[in-house]
C-alpha positions in Angstrom: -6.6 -31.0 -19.9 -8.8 -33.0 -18.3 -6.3 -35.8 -18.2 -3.7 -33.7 -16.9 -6.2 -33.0 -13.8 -7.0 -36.5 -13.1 -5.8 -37.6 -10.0 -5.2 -34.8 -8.6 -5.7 -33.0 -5.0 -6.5 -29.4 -4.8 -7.4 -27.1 -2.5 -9.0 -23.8 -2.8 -8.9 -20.8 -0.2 -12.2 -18.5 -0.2 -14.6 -21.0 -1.9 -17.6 -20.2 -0.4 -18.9 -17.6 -3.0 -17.2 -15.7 -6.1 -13.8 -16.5 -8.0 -13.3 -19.3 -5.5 -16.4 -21.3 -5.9 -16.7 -21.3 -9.2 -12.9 -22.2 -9.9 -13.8 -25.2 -7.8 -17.3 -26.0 -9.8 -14.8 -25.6 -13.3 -12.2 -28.2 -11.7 -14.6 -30.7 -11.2 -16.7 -30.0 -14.5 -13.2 -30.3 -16.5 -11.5 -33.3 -14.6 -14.8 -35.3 -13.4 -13.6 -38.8 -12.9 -10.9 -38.9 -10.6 -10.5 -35.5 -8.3 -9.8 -34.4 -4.7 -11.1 -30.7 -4.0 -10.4 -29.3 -0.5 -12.7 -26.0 -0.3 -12.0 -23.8 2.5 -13.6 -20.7 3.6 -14.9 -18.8 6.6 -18.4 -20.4 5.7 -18.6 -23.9 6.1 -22.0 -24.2 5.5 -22.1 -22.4 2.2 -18.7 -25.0 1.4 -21.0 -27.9 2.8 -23.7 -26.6 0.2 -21.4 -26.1 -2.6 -20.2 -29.6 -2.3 -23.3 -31.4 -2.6 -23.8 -28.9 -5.8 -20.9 -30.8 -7.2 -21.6 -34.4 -6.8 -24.9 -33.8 -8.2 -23.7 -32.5 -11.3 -20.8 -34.4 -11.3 -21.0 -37.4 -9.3 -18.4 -39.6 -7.1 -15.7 -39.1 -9.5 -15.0 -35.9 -7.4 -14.6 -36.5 -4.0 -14.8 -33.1 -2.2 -13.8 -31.8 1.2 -15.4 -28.5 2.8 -13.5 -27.7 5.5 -13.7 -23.8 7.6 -10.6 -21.8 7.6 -10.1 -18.5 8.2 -6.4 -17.4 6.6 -6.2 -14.3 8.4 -5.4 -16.9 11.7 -2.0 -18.4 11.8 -2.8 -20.6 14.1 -5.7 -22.4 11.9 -3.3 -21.8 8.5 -0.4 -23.6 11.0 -2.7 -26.9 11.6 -4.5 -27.2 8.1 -2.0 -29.7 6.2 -1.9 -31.9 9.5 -5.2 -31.7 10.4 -6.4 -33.2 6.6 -7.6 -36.7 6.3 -4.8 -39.3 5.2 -6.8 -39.4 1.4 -6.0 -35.9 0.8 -2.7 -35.2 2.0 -1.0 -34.9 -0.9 -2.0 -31.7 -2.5 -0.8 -30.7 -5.6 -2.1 -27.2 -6.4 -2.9 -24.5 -4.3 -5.1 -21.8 -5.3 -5.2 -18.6 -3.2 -8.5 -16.8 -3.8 -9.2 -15.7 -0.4 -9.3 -12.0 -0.2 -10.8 -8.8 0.9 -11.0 -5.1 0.7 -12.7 -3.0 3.4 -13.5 0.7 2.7 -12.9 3.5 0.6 -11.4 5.5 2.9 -8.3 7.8 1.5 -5.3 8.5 4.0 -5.1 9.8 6.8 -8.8 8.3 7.3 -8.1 4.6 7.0 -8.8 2.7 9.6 -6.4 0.7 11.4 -9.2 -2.3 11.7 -9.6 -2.5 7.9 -6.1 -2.4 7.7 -5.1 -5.0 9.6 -7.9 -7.0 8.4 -6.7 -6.6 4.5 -3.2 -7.3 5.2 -3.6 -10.5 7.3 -6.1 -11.8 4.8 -4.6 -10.6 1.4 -0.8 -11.0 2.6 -0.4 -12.7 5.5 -2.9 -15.2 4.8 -1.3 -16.2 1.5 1.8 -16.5 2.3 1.5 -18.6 5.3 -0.9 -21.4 3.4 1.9 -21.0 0.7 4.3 -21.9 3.1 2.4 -24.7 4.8 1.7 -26.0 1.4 4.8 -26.0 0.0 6.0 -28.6 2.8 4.2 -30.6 0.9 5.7 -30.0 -2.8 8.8 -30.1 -1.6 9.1 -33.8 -0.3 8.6 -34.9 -3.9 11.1 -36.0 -6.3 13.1 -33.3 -8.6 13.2 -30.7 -5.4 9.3 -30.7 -5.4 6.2 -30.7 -7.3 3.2 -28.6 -7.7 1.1 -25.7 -8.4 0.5 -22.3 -7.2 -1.9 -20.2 -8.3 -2.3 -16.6 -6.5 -5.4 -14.5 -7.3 -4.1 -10.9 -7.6 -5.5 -8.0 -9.1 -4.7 -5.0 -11.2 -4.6 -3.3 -8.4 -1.6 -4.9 -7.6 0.0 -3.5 -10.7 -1.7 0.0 -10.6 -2.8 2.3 -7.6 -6.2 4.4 -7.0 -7.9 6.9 -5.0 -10.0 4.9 -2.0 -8.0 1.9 -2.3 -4.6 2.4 -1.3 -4.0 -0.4 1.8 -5.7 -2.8 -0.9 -3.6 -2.0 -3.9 -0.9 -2.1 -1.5 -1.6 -5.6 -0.4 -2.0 -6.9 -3.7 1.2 -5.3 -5.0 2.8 -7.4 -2.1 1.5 -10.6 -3.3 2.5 -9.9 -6.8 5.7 -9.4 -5.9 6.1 -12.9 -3.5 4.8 -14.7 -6.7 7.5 -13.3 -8.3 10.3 -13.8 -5.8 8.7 -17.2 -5.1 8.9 -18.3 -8.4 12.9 -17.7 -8.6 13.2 -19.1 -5.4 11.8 -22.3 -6.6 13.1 -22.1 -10.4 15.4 -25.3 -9.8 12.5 -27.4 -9.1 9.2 -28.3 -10.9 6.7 -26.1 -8.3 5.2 -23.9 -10.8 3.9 -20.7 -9.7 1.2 -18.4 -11.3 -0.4 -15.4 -10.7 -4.0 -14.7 -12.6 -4.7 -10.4 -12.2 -8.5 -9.8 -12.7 -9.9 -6.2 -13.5 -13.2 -5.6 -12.7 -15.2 -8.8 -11.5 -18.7 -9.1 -10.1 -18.4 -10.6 -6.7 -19.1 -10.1 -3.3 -16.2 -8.0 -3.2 -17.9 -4.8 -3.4 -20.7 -5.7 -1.0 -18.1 -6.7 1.4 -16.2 -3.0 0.8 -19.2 -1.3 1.6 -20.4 -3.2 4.6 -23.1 -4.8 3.3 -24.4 -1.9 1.4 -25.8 -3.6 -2.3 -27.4 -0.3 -3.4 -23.8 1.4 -3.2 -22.1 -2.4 -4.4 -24.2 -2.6 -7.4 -23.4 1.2 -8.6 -19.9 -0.1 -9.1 -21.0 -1.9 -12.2 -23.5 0.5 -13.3 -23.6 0.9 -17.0 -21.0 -2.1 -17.7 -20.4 -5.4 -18.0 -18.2 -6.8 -15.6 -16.2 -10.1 -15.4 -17.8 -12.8 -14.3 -16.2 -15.2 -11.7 -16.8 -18.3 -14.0 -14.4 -16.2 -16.3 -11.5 -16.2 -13.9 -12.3 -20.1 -12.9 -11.7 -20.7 -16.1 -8.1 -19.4 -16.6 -7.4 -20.6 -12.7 -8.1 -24.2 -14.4 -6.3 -23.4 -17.9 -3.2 -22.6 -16.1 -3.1 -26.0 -13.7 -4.0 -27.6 -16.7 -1.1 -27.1 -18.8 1.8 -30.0 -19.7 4.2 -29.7 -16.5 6.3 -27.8 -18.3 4.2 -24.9 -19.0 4.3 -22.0 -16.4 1.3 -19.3 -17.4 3.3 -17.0 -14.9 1.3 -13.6 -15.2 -2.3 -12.8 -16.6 -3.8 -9.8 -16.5 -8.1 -10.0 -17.4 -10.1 -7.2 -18.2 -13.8 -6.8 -19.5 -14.1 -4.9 -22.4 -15.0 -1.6 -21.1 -11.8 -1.5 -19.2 -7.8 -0.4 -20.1 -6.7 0.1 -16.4 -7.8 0.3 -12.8 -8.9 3.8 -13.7 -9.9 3.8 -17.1 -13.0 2.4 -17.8 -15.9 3.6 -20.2 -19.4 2.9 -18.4 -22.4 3.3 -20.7 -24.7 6.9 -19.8 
């Protein structure tokens, strides 16, 4: 697998903390002697320290490139491929991590802030790196080559009470993965979406405004996913012979059967 990573150019969306930082960390750990990572994130100086991370552990086999990017802005997602230096140009997987949820608000109590801020991160976001990536794939030989991987979630696949703009967002990526990947089927662009249950992240800190007291009761009396779990798969799936497509994966922890079904220790 390693092999099969060597040489190539990668970038990752949301790699300051969580999923996204340690898919990167796995990359280089699997594929350390000849690799291009291009973290972005809203946070560059978390990307700048998560960089240096990696070439100490690593070394100059992995040549890595923090750069800030915020998804939810056209404008910046418009300029990223163009604005990369001449070394790293040509990407050949894209992982889309970046992604939020704000509140537990049910209708008609959601705010139209959190709503706007979900959709142009979770949706909008992704599909617009997609599409400035894919300008990239598609210049190669065989009507284009590469790899997209979207991070979903089952709530894409099953909605609950409190989270109905983000179930709704992710639902919408699951199914652009899915029209994307027809869309592309006479070419070699492989696309992939990985579907976590529960993980522990930022992602509930971030729901509850900063509240960790009301974050950490999420995973009260469980054991949770772990973001180096995901990584792992994110890096399984570009891994695979070319002809390969892990198209859907769906990871739960063991205490969990569905978005709402989960058995939490008294």
């Amino acid at each position: 697998m390693g092999k099969r990573l060597q040489g190539k150019t990668i970038v990752i969306t949301g790699a300051s903390s969580g999923i996204g930082r340690s898919t990167a960390r796995e990359f280089a750990r699997t594929s350390p002697k000849n690799l291009k990572l291009i973290l972005t994130a809203r946070r560059l100086d978390s990307l700048e320290a998560l960089a240096t991370e990696i070439q100490e552990e690593v070394g100059s086999g992995v040549q890595v490139l923090p750069l800030k990017l915020d998804v939810s802005k056209p404008d910046e997602v418009r300029g990223f491929v163009g604005s990369l230096p001449p070394e790293f140009k040509e990407i050949d997987v894209l992982v889309n991590n970046a992604g939020l949820v704000k509140g537990v608000a049910k209708a008609p109590d959601i705010l139209e802030q959190d709503t706007e801020t979900m959709i142009s991160t979770n949706v909008t976001g992704l599909i617009n790196m997609t599409q400035a990536v894919l300008q990239v794939f598609k210049k190669r030989d065989e009507g284009g080559r590469g790899d997209i991987i979207n991070i979903g979630s089952i709530a894409g696949r099953e909605g609950y009470p409190g989270g109905s703009i983000y179930c709704a967002t992710k639902a919408a990526v699951r199914i652009f993965t899915e029209a994307l990947r027809k869309e592309l089927i006479a070419t070699r662009i492989r696309v992939m979406e990985i579907d976590p249950g529960q993980v522990e992240t930022e992602f509930s800190v971030v729901r509850f405004d900063g509240d960790k007291a009301k974050a950490d009761a999420v995973y009260s009396g469980c054991e949770p996913l772990t973001p180096d779990d995901i990584a792992e798969v994110v890096v399984f799936n570009a891994g695979r012979r070319e002809n390969v497509v892990v198209a859907d994966t769906l990871i739960f922890p063991n205490h969990q059967a569905a978005a709402t079904v989960m058995h939490r220790k008294s």
